[in-house]
C-alpha positions in Angstrom: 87.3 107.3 73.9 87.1 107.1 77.6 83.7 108.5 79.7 83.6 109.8 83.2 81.1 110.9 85.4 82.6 114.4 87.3 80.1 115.2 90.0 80.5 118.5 91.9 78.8 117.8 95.7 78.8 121.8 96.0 81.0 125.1 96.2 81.1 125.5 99.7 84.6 124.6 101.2 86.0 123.9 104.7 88.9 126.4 103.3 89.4 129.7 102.1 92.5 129.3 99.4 93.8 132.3 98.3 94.0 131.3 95.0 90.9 129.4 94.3 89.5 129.1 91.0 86.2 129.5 92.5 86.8 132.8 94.1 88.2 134.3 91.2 86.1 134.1 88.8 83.0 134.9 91.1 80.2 133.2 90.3 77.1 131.4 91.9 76.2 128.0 90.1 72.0 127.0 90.8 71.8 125.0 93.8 69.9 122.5 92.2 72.7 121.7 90.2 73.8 120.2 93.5 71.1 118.6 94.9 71.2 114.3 95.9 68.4 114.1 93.2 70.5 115.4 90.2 73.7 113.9 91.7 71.6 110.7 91.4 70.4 111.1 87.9 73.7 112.2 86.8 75.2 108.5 88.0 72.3 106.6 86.7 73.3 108.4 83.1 76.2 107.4 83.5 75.4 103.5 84.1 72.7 103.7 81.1 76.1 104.8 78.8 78.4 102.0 80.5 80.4 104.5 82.3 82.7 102.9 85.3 84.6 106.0 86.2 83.2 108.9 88.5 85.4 112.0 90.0 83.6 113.6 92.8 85.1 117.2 93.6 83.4 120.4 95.1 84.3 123.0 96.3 84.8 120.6 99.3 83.1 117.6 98.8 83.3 115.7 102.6 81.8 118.6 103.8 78.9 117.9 101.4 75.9 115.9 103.5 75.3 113.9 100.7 79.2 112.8 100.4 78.2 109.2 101.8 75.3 108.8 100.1 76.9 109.6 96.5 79.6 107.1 97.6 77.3 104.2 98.5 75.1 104.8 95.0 78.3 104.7 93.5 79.0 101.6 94.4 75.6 100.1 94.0 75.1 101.6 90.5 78.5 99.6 90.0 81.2 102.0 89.6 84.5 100.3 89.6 86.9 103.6 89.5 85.9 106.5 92.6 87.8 109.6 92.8 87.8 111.9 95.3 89.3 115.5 95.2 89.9 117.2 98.6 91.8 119.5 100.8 91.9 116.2 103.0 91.1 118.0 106.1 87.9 115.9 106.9 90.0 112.6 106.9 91.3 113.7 110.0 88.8 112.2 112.4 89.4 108.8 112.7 85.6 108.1 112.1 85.2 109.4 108.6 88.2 108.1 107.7 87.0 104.8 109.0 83.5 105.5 107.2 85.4 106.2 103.8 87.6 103.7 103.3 84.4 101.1 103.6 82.9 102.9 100.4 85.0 102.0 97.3 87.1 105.3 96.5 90.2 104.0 95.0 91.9 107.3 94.0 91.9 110.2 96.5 94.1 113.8 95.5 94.7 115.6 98.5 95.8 119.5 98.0 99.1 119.8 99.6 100.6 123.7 99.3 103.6 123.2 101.1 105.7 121.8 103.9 105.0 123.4 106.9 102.0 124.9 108.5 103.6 128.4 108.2 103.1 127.7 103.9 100.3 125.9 103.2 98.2 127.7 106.5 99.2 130.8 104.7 97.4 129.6 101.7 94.0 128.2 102.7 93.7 131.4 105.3 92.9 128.4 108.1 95.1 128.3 111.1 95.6 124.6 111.7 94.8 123.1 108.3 98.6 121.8 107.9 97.9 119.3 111.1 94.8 118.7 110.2 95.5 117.8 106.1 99.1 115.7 107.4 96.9 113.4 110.0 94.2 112.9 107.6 96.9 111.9 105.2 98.1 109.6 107.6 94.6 108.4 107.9 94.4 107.4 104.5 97.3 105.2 104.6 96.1 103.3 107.8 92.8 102.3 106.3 92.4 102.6 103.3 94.0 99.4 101.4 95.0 99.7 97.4 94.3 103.8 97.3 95.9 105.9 95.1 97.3 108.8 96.8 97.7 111.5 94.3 99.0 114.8 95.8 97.8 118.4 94.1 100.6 121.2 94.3 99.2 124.6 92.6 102.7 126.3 92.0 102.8 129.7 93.2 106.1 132.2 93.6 106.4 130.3 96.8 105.6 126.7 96.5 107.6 126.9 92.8 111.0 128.0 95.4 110.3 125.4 97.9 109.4 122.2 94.7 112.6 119.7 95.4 112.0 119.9 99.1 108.1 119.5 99.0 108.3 116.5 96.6 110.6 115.1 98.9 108.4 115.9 101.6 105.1 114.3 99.7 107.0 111.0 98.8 108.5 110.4 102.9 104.0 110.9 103.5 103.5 108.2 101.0 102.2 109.9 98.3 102.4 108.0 95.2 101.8 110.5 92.3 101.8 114.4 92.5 99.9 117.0 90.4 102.0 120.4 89.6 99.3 122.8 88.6 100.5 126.1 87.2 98.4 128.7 88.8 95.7 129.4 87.0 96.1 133.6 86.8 92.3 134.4 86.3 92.8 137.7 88.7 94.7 140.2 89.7 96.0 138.4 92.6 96.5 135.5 90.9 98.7 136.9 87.9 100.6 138.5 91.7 101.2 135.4 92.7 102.0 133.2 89.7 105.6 132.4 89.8 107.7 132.9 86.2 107.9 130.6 83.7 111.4 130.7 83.7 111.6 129.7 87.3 109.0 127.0 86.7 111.1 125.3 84.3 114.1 125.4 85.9 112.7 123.5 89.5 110.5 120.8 87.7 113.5 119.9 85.5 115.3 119.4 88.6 112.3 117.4 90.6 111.8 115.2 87.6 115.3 114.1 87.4 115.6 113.9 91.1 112.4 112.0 92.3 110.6 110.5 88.9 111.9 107.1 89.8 110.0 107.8 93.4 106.6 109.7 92.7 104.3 109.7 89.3 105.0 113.4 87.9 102.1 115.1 86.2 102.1 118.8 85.2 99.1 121.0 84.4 98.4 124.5 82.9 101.5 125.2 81.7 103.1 124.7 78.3 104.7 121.6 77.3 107.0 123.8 74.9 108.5 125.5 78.0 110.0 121.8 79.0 111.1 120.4 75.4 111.7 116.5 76.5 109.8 116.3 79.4 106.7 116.3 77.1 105.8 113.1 78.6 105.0 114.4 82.4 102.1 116.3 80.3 99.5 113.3 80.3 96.5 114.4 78.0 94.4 111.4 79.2 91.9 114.0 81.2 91.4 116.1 78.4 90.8 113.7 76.2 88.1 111.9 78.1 84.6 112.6 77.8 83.2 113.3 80.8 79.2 114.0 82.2 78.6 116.6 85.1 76.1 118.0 87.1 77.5 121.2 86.7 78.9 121.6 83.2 78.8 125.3 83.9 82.0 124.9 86.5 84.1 123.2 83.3 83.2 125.5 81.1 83.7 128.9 83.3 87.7 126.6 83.5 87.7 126.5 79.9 86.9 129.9 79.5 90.0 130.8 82.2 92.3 129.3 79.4 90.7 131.0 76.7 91.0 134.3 78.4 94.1 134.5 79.7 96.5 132.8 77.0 97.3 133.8 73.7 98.0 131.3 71.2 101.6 132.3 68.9 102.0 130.8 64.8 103.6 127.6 66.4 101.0 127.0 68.9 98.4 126.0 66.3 100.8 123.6 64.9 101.6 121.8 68.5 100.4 118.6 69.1 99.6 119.7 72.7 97.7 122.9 71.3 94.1 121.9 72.7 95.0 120.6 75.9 97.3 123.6 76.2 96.1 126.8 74.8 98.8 128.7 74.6 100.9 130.8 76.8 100.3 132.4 79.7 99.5 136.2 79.3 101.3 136.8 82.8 103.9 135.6 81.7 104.4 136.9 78.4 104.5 140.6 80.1 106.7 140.1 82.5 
C-alpha cells in the first residue's frame, strides 16, 4: 500500500469560504501541532519509513511563514512527489510564484468556485480573489515547468448550475485535472447550500461526456451509486493510501463529517465503494 506524508502548515487562511470545512465544524487544533519543529519531525518520519510523497494543505498554507522552509526540507529530505493545496491567491505576485517553482512541488490544486468574480468572490467573502486566483493561475503556467494543475470545484446549488461552462472555463486556463467535491453538509448552511443529488447527476453526466477527453475528472463525497457507469471517475487511490500528519485530529474531525451526516442503506454494506463512500447523504435523503 501506498504512504504519504499530509502536513497541515496551519488553519489560518487568506479567505473566508462560506462553506469551509473548517468553519463548520468549529474547532481549534493545538498550535504546536503546527509548529516548523513538528512539521520537521513529521517529514523525517516519513523518510525513516521510505515515504516519497508529501501533501502540504492548511487552512492556507502560502500564508504559513514556514511554507518555504517545509518546501526546501522537502526536497532535501528527498521527497520526489510535493503537493500543494491552495486557494492560489498568493501565486499572484510574481515573486512567490518565482520563489515556488524553484522548490520541487510538482502537483498544485488550486480552488476554483466559479467563473466570474461575481461567483467565486461571493464564495470566499473576498472582493478581488477571482483576479487574484486567475493571475496566480496564470503564474503557475509561466514558471513552473512539468506541474500538475489540478483544479478543486466544491459543488454547491450554484456552481452544480454553472458545471459545463466552468469545466470549459478551467480547461481554456490550462488546468489539467479537476476535483468535483460534493459539499460536505456538516451545518445548517451547508445542507442550504448543497445542491440535489438529482441535479448533481444529471450535470456531471453531461461534463464527463463532454470534456473527459480534455481534463482528468475526479468526483468526491458523493455516491458512486448515484452515477452507475461512471464508477470509474470515483478514484479510491486517496483513501486507500496510508498517510502520516501532523494533525491527525483535522482527518479524523473529516471522517467524523461522513459518519455523521450519511446513513448507510442494506446495499450500501454490500458496495464495493462502501468505505470510501459511506453512504448517502442525509440532505439529500429529506429533501
Amino acid at each position: 500500500m501506498n504512504k504519504r506524508i499530509d502536513l497541515v502548515l496551519s488553519m489560518e487562511c487568506n479567505q473566508r469560504c462560506t462553506f469551509c470545512f473548517n468553519h463548520a465544524i468549529k474547532k481549534r487544533y493545538d498550535k504546536e501541532k503546527f509548529s516548523l519543529n513538528n512539521l520537521k519531525m513529521t517529514l523525517e518520519k516519513g523518510v525513516k519509513e521510505g515515504i516519497t510523497s508529501v501533501s502540504i494543505s492548511g487552512g492556507e498554507p502560502t500564508i504559513s511563514k514556514d511554507f518555504f522552509q517545509v518546501l526546501n526540507l522537502a526536497s532535501r529530505l528527498g521527497y520526489k512527489d510535493i503537493r500543494v493545496i491552495t486557494n492560489g491567491m498568493m501565486f499572484y505576485y510574481d515573486a512567490f510564484a518565482k520563489k515556488a517553482s524553484k522548490m520541487g512541488i510538482n502537483q498544485i490544486c488550486v480552488s476554483l468556485h466559479g467563473n466570474s468574480p461575481e461567483i467565486h468572490d461571493k464564495f470566499t467573502k473576498v472582493k478581488g480573489s477571482f483576479e487574484k486566483v486567475i493571475k496566480g493561475i496564470k503564474n503557475i503556467k509561466k514558471y513552473f515547468k512539468n506541474i500538475q494543475l489540478t483544479a478543486h470545484v466544491v459543488l454547491t446549488k450554484e456552481t452544480t448550475s454553472i458545471l459545463e461552462e466552468h469545466t470549459r472555463f478551467l480547461i481554456d486556463l490550462g488546468f489539467d485535472a479537476v476535483n468535483f467535491l460534493y459539499l460536505m453538509a456538516n451545518s445548517e448552511l451547508n445542507s442550504k447550500l448543497a445542491p440535489n443529488s438529482t441535479l448533481v447527476k444529471e450535470k456531471l453526466e453531461k461534463v464527463i461526456e463532454q470534456y473527459k477527453d480534455d481534463i482528468y475528472i475526479h468526483i468526491g463525497y458523493l455516491e458512486p451509486c448515484l452515477l452507475p457507469g461512471y464508477e470509474k471517475y470515483f478514484d479510491t487511490n486517496d483513501f486507500d493510501m496510508e498517510f502520516i500528519s501532523n494533525c491527525n485530529e483535522l482527518f479524523e474531525d473529516w471522517k467524523q463529517t461522513l459518519l455523521d451526516n450519511k446513513s448507510m442503506t442494506e446495499e450500501c454494506h454490500n458496495c464495493k465503494f462502501s468505505n470510501i463512500c459511506m453512504g448517502h447523504w442525509i440532505k439529500n435523503i429529506n429533501s
